[in-house]
Every structure is written in C-alpha cells, then in structure tokens.
C-alpha positions, 0 to 999 in steps of 0.5 A, a space after each residue: 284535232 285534239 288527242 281526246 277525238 282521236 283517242 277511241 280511233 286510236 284505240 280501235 287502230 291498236 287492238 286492230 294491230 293486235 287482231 288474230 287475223 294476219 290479212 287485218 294487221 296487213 291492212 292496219 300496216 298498210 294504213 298506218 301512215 294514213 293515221 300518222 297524217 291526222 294525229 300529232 307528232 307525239 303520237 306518232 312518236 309514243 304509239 305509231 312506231 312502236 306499232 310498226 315496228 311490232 307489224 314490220 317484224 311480224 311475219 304474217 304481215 311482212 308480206 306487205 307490199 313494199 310500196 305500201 310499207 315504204 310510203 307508211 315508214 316514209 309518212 310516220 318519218 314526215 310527221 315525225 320532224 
C-alpha cells in the first residue's frame, strides 16, 4: 500500500502519540508494531522509532506491559531489515 493511503492514518497515530491523555499514548505504544507491520521500512525508520523512542521515555506511559512493549520493539526491528 502507497504511503499517501496510510498517510492521514499516520497522522492521526502521531497526534495520538502526542495526546494529553497517558492511557491514549499506552494504548498508541502498545500498537506501534501493529502499524509498522502495514507500512514501509521507510516509514517505520523516519516516524515510528522516533515515536517509540519518545513513548519509551515518557514516564506516563512506561508502564507499559513488558510484553507488549518487547513484541512492539521486536515488530519495528522486523520491518526495519
């Protein structure tokens, strides 16, 4: 799928990541391997780790379950080779 079809999706997933609200950024963190899946490795190199990284250090949101945040890092290194 094309970049312009995911583009307005990848939008709403960076605002989401930015969202006031801790449980929302969990939830966005928790998914972010789910998007890496369906979009190119270029993306997930220039917007999704640099999303994770920023969710991974925010303290609010650290307390994501280390499942969860261990298969999302794994998913964005998949898509990244």
């Amino acid at each position: 799928m094309s970049f312009n079809f995911f583009n307005p999706i990848l939008r709403k997933f960076i605002e989401l990541c930015n969202e006031e609200t801790p449980m929302v950024r969990r939830a966005v963190a928790n998914r972010i391997g789910n998007l890496a899946a369906v979009v190119s490795k270029d993306i997930v190199i220039t917007e999704l780790i640099p999303i994770f990284k920023q969710l991974s250090s925010d303290e609010q949101v650290i307390i994501l379950k280390e499942k969860h945040y261990s298969n999302s890092f794994r998913t964005l290194l998949k898509y990244c080779a």
